[in-house]
N, C-alpha and C positions, 0 to 999 in steps of 0.2 A: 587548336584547330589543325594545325599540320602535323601530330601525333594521328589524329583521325583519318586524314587525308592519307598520309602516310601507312597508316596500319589498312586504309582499302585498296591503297594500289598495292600492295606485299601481298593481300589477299587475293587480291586478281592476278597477279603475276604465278603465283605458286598454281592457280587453277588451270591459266591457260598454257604455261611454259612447263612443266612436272619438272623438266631437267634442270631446270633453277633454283636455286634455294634464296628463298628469302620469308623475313620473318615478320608473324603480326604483332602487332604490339604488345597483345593478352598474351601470345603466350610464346616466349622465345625457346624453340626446341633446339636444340643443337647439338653437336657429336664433333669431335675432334680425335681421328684416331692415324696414327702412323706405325709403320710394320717395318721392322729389320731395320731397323738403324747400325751401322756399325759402330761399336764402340770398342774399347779395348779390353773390354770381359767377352765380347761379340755382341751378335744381332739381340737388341732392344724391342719391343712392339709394348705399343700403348693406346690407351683410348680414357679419352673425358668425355663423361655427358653431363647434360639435367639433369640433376637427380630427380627420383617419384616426388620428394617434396617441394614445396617452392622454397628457392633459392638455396637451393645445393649444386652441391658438385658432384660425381661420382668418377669415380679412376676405377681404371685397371692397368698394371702394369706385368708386362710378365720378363722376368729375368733371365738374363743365358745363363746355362748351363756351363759354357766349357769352363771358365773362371765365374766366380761368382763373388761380388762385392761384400762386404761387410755390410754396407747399409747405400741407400739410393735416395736423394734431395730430388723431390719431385714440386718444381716450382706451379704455382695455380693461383693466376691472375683470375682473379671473379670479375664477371660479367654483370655480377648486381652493385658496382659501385660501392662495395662495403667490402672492409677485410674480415679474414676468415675469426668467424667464431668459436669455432671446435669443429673436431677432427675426429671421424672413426674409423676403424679400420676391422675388416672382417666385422663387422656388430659391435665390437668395440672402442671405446673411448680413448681416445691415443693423445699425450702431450705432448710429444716430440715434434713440434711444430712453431714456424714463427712468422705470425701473422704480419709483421714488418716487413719481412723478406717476401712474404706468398708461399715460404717453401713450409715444407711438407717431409722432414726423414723419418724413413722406413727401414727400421732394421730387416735383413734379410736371414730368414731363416733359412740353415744349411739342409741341403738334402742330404738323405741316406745316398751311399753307394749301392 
């Protein structure tokens, strides 16, 4: 009953507030995205969403240029109370991951000059 209750007031709230984010029960959309982080390769920017399927993840991470790391642990705490199952990357299937930690290594590929 307070699932219900709950998913009608997130529902009224998102209609009459737009500048509020809050979410219905069916369907949790969400986005986490941060821009220029400084680090010590330089500025960072990333973004998680939902992915199109249910209960996915989807990243985008984009890497500095001026130094560039060998590989980047991109930790993802899931929001479906489940740890991760597998991992893709670009369309493909990626192991390098460890669903006890959350994390997620990404080798980095080096660009051309």
């Amino acid at each position: 009953m307070a699932a219900a209750v709950r998913s009608i007031y997130n529902a009224m709230t998102s209609c009459l507030y737009p500048d509020v984010t809050a979410f219905t029960e069916e369907y949790r959309r969400w986005r986490i995205e941060v821009y220029d982080i400084e680090t010590i390769f330089g500025k960072v920017t990333y973004a998680m969403r939902h992915g199109d399927s249910p209960k996915t993840i989807e990243a985008n991470v984009v890497i500095p240029s001026r130094i560039q790391p060998q590989r980047v642990l991109l930790f993802v705490r899931s929001p479906f109370e489940r740890s991760i199952k597998s991992v893709r990357i670009n369309g493909a299937d990626w192991c390098q991951w460890d669903g006890d930690r959350e994390a997620v290594t990404v080798v980095v590929q080096r660009r051309s000059e």
